[in-house]
N, C-alpha and C positions, 0 to 999 in steps of 0.2 A: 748536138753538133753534127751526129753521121743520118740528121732526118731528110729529108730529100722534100724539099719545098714544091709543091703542086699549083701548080697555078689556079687560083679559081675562076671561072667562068660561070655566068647566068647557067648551062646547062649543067655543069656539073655539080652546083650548090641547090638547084633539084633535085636531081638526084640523089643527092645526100639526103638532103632531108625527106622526100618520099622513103628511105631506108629506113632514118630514123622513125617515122610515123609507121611504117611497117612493125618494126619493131617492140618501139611502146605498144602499138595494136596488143601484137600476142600479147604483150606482159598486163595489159587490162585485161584481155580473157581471158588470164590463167587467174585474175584475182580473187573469183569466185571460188574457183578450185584446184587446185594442183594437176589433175588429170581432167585434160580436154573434155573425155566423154561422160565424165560423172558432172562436171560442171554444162555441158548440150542437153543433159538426162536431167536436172535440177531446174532447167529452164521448160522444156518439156515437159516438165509434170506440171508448171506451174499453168503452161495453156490447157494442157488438159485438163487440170481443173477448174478454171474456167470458164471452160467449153461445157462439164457438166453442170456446175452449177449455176450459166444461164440458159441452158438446155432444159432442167428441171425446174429452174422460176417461170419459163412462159408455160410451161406446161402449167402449172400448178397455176398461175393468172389468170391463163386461157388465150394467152396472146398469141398463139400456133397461125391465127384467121388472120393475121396482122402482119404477116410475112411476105416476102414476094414470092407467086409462083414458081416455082422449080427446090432444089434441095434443101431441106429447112437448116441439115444442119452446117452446110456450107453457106448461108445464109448469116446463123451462128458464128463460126468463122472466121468471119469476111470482117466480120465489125470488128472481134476480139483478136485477131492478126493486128491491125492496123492500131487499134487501143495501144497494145502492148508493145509495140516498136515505138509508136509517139510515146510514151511515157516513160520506156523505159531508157529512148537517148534521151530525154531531157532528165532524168535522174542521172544518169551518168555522166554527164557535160555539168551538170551543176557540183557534182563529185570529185572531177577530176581536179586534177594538184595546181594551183592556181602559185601566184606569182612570189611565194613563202615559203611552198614547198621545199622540203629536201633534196625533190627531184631536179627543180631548178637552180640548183648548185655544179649540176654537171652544164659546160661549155653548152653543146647543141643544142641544149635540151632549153625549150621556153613555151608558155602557156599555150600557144596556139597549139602547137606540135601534140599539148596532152589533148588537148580540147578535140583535135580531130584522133587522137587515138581512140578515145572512150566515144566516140561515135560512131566509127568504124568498126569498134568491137560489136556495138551493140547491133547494127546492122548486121554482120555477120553470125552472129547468133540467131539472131529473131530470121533471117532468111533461109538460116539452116535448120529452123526447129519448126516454120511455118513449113517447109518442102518435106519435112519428114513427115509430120502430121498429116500432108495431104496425100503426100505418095500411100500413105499405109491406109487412112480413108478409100482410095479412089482403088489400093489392090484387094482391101480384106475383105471391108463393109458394102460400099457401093459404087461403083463408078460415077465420076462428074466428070462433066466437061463446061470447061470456061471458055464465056463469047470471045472475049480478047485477052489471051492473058499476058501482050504486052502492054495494053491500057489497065489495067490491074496490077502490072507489078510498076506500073509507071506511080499509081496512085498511091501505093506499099511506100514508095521511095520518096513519095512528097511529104507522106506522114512522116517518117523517118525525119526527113528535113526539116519540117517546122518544128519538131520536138528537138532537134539539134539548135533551131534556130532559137528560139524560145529557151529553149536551156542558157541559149551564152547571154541573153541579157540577164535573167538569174545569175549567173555566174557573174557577168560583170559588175553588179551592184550588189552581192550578197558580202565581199570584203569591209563593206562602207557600212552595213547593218546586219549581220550574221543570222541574229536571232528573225528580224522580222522577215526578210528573205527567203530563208529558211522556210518559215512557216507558211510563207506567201504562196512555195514553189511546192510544196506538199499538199496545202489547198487545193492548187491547179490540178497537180496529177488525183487527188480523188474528185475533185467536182466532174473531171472528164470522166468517170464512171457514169455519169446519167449524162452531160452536157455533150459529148460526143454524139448522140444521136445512135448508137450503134442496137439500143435497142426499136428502134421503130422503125418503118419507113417515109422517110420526109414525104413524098408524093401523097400517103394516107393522113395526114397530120394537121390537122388547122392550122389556121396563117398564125392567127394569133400565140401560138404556141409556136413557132416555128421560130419567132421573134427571141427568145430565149435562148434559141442554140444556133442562130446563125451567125455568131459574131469568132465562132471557136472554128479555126481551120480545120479539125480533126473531123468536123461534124460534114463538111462539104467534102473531104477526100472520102470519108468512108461511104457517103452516097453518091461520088462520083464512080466509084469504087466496085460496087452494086451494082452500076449503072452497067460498065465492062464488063464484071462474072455472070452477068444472068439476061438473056436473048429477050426478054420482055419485060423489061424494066428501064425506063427512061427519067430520069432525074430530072425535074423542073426547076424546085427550088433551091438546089448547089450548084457553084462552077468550080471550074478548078483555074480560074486569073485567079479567084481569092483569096485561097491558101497560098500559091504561088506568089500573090505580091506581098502575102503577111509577111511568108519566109525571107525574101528577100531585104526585106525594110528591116526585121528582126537582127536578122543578120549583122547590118550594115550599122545597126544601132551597136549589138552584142560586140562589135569588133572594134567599135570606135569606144567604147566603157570598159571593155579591154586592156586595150594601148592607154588610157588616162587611167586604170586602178593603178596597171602594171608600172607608172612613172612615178605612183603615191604610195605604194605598198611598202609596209613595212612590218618586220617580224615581231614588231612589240604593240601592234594595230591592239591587240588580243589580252595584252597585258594585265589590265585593267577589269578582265572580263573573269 
């Protein structure tokens, strides 16, 4: 009775909701841990690890000769930054609390809103654990320097993106078939361990074989990628319209199987199962 009625307007119901997507953000990145920097430390070992053990697989191959000129293990890297932000927004987007949720029992609160929390989260994780990584590389071990590193982190951010974008149609069809979705979307994120291309360089690679991983966005950001961090390296057979119009088409799919789960969902979907 003594609330005081606010008028809504287009700008300020942005507002609002950039608050709330702010908001959920944090509460996705505390999911992993309770304390911010045990959970940045938890994600950080997991690149470092990583980093050593495909550090020690070309070695032990012999794949060292198969590298681009300049720092092998920013090379290294370069491919395992961009892996691990594509995979891990789309594990997170596919995660997040979809239209049965508990969560969606609060008023503001509705799918999109989680959808870009857990992407947001994951990006600022993986940005903050990629800048630590390299800051500590380039003061302890050895100084690098990157050709462009606005076209490098421009390529960072399209991976991110198509792994968000790819995540929402997993997510929009994973209500409809749980288990096979599911499985489908776990598939993806390990076959991108060799299908990403992150261990070779496309330029050294036979066409024929190149056939195989040029259909995965992941595989043309990380060699477009390459392309930016390193002054003698020219990328022939990746662009970046590629990934760019997967993501966008993805998108556009993932948002429209969205809005048609979200109008079908219901909390006894499961019942059965």
């Amino acid at each position: 009775m003594f609330r005081t009625e606010v008028r809504k307007t287009p700008a300020r119901s942005a507002l609002a909701m950039l608050e709330l997507i702010f908001h959920a953000s944090v509460r996705s990145v505390r999911k992993s841990h309770g304390n911010a920097i045990i959970g940045l430390l938890m994600n950080l070992v997991q690149m470092v690890l990583m980093i050593v053990i495909f550090y020690v697989m070309f070695d032990l191959l012999g794949m060292r000769g198969n590298a681009i000129r300049g720092d092998y293990l920013l090379y290294i890297m370069s491919g395992i930054f961009m892996f691990m932000t594509h995979t891990k927004a789309l594990g997170a987007v596919v995660a997040s609390d979809g239209p049965t949720s508990a969560m969606m029992k609060h008023s503001p609160m509705n799918p999109i809103i989680s959808i870009a929390a857990a992407a947001l989260s994951t990006l600022y994780l993986q940005v903050l654990s990629a800048s630590a990584l390299l800051f500590f590389y380039h003061a302890v071990i050895n100084p690098i320097t990157i050709f462009d590193p606005v076209g490098t982190f421009g390529m960072f951010l399209l991976s991110w993106a198509s792994g968000v974008a790819i995540g929402m149609v997993f997510k929009a069809a994973t209500p409809w078939q749980p288990d096979l979705f599911g499985i489908l979307a776990q598939v993806y994120q390990r076959a991108n361990m060799i299908a990403s291309g992150k261990m070779f360089v496309a330029n050294a690679t036979p066409t024929y074989i190149l056939a195989y991983f040029d259909w995965n966005p992941l595989f043309h950001t990380i060699d477009q990628g390459r392309g930016f961090i390193f002054l003698n390296y020219n990328p022939h057979y990746s662009s970046i319209s590629y990934p760019l119009m997967v993501t966008m088409v993805c998108i556009l799919i993932g948002l429209m199987g969205e809005f048609f789960t979200r109008k079908h969902a219901s909390a006894s979907w499961s019942a059965k199962r």
